[in-house]
C-alpha positions as CSV (number, residue, x, y, z in Angstrom):
1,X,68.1,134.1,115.4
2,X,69.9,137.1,115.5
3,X,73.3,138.0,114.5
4,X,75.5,141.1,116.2
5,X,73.6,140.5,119.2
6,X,75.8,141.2,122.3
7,X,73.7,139.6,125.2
8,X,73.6,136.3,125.5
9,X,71.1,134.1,127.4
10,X,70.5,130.9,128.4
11,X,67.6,129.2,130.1
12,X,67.6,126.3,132.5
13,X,64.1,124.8,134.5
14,X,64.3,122.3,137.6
15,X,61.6,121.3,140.0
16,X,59.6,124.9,141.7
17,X,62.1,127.1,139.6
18,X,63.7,129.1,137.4
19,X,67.0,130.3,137.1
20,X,68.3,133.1,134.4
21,X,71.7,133.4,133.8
22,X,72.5,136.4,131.6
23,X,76.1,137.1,130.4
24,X,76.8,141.0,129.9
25,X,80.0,142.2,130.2
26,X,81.0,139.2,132.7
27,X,78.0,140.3,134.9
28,X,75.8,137.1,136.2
29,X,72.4,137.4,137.3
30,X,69.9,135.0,138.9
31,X,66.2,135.0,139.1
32,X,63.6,132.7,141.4
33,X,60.3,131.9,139.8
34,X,57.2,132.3,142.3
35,X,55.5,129.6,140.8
36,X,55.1,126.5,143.6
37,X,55.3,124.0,140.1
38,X,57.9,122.9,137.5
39,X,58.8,125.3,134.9
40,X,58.1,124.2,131.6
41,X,59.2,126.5,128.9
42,X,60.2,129.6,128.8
43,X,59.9,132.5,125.8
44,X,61.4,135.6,125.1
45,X,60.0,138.8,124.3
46,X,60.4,140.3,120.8
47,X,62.4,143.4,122.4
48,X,64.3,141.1,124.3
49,X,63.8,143.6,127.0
50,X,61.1,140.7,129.1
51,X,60.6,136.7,128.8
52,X,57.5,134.4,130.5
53,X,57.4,131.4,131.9
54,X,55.3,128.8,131.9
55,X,54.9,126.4,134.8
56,X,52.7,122.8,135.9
57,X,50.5,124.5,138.4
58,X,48.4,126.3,135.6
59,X,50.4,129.6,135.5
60,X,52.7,131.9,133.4
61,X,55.2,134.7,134.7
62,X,55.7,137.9,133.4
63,X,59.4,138.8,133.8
64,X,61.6,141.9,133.1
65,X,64.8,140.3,132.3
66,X,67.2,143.7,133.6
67,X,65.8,143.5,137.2
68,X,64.8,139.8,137.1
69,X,62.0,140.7,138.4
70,X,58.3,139.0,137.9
71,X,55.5,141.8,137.0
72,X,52.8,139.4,137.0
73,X,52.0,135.8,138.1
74,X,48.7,135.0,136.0
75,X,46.4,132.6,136.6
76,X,43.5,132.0,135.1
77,X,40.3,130.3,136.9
78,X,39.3,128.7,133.4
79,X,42.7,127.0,133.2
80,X,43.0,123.7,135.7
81,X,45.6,121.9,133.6
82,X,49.3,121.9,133.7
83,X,51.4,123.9,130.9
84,X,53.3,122.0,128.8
85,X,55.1,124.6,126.2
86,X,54.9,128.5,125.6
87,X,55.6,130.9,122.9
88,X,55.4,134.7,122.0
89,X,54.0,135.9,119.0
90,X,56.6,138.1,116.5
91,X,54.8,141.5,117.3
92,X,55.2,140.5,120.9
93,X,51.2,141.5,122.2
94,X,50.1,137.6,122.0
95,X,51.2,134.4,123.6
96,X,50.6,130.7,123.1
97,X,50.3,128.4,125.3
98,X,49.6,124.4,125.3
99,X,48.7,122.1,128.0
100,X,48.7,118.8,128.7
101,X,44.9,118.6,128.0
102,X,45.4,119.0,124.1
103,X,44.5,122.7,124.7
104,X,46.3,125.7,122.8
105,X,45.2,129.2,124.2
106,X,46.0,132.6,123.1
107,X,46.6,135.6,125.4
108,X,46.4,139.1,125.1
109,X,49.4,139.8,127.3
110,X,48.8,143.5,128.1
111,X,45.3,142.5,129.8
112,X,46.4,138.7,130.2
113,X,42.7,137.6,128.4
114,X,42.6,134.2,126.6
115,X,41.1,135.2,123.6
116,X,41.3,132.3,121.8
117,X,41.2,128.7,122.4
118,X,41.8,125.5,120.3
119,X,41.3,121.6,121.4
120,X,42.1,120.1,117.6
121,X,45.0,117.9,119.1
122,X,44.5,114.7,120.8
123,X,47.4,114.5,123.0
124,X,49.4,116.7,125.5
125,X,50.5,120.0,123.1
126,X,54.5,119.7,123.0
127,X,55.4,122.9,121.0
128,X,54.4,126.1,119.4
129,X,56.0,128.3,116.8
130,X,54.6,131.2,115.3
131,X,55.7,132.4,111.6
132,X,58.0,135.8,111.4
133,X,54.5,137.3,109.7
134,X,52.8,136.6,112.7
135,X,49.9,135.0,109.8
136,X,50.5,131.1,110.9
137,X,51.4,129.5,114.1
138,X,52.7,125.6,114.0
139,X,51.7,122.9,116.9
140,X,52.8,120.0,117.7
141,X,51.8,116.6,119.8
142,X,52.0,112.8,119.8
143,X,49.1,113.1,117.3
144,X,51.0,115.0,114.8
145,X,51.6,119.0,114.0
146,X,48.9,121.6,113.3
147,X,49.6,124.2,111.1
148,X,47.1,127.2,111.5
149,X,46.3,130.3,109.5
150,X,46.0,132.9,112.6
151,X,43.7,135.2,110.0
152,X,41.0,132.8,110.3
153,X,41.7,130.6,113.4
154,X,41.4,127.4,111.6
155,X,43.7,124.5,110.8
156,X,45.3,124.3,107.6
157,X,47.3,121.9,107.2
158,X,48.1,118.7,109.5
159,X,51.6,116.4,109.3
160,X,51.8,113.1,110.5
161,X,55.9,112.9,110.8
162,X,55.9,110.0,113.1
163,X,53.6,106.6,113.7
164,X,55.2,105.4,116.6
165,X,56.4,108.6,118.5
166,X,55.6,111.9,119.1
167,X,56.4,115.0,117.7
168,X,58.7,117.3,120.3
169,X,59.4,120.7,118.8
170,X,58.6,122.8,115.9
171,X,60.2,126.1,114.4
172,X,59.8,128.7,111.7
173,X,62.7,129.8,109.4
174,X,62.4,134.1,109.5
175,X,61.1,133.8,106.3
176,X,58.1,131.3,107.1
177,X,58.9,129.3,104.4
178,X,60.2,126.7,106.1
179,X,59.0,124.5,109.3
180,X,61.6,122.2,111.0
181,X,60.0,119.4,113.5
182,X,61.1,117.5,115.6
183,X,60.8,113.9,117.1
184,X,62.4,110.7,116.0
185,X,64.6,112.7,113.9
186,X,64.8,116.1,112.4
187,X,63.2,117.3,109.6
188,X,62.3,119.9,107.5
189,X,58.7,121.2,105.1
190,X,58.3,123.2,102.5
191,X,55.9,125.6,102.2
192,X,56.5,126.1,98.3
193,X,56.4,121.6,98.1
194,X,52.4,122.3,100.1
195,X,54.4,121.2,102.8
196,X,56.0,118.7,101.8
197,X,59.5,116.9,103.3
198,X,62.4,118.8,101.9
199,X,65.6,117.3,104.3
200,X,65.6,114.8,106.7
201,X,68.1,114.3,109.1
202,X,68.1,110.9,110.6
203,X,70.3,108.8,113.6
204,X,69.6,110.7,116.3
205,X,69.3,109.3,119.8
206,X,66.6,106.4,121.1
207,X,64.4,109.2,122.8
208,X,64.6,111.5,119.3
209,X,64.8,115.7,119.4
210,X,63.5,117.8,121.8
211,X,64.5,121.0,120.7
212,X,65.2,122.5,117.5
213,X,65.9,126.1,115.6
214,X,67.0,127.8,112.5
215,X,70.3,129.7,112.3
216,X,71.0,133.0,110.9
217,X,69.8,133.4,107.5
218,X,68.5,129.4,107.5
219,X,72.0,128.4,107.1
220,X,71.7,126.0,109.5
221,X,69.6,123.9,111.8
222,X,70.5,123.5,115.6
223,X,69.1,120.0,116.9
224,X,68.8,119.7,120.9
225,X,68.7,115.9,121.1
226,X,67.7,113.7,124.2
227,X,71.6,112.6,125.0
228,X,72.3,116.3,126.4
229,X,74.2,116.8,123.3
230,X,73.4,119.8,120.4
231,X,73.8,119.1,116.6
232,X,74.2,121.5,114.0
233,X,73.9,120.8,110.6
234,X,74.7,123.1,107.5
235,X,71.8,123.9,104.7
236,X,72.0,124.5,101.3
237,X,71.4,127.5,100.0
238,X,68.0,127.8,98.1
């Protein structure tokens, strides 16, 4: 997260599409997906000048976010299963995506080329997160969360949170030191503890976290929970 930063945005998906409301100067403006599918996720580009969505029917959306325009619907003839979650990389020339096959794939967005594909989850792929570095990205599913050196294209590390429910959503502190996930509650690992629990944050709702992200500076972690409501919680410093 950013701070200083004068637009503010805020992303919403129903059933066949998706709607953009961006706040500048009291100006409101609303966008249509093309996709015929749900919208899934959505991600925003590093120079907060675009975004993508993600959608059931097996494609993503280029968008520029001034006109609300889509430059490019892409689908892929190698893809034939539903999007699940999305995510740019830092240096904003790569995407992630997972589907609910277990598959991750990474795109070159310029050319839209999957040029590089993972099946090492056993379940429907629920999140991505990429480091600030850009070196490791961090995936999650009802089988656990994946962390992967990007250098080598290999699993690292795998984190079993949960025995009885999935894992929802994963995120990077800017310095990559720091991974929260979340599902049955909210938790944090260390890089410096090999990744190892470091705070837990417990009593959230029946149906667990859905969405989770670091404030400004890792101050403070903001917990999207499944009863609509959104948590913050203060961190020490380290």
């Amino acid at each position: 997260m950013q701070q200083g930063v004068e637009e503010a945005y805020s992303f919403s998906s129903t059933f066949s599409s998706c709607k953009l409301i961006a706040l500048t100067q009291a100006s409101l403006v609303l966008c249509s997906s093309p996709a015929c599918a749900e919208v899934v996720g959505v991600t925003m580009h590093p120079s907060r000048k675009y975004f993508v969505t993600g959608s059931a029917d097996a494609s993503w959306c280029f968008y520029d976010l001034e006109t609300a325009s889509c430059l490019k619907q892409v689908v892929d003839d190698s893809v034939k299963e539903a999007y699940t979650t999305l995510q740019f990389h830092p240096d904003g020339l790569i995407l992630g995506t997972g589907t609910d096959k277990n598959m991750i794939r990474i795109w070159e967005v310029k050319q839209q080329k999957n040029v590089a594909s993972f099946a090492d989850h056993t379940a429907p792929v629920t999140s991505l997160a990429f480091s600030e570095n850009g070196y490791h990205m961090a995936s999650a599913a009802a089988d656990g969360v994946k962390l992967w050196d990007l250098r080598k294209l290999k699993v690292i590390k795998t984190l079993t949170p949960y025995e009885d429910s999935a894992c929802n959503a994963v995120a990077f502190d800017y310095s990559g030191q720091y991974l929260a996930v979340g599902g049955a509650d909210a938790r944090i690992y260390g890089q410096k503890q090999d990744w190892s629990v470091v705070r837990n944050f417990p009593d959230m709702p029946k149906k667990g976290v859905m969405s989770l992200k670091f404030g400004p500076d890792a101050k403070s972690l903001l917990v999207g929970a499944s009863d609509h409501n959104l948590r913050i919680f203060s961190l020490p410093t380290q």
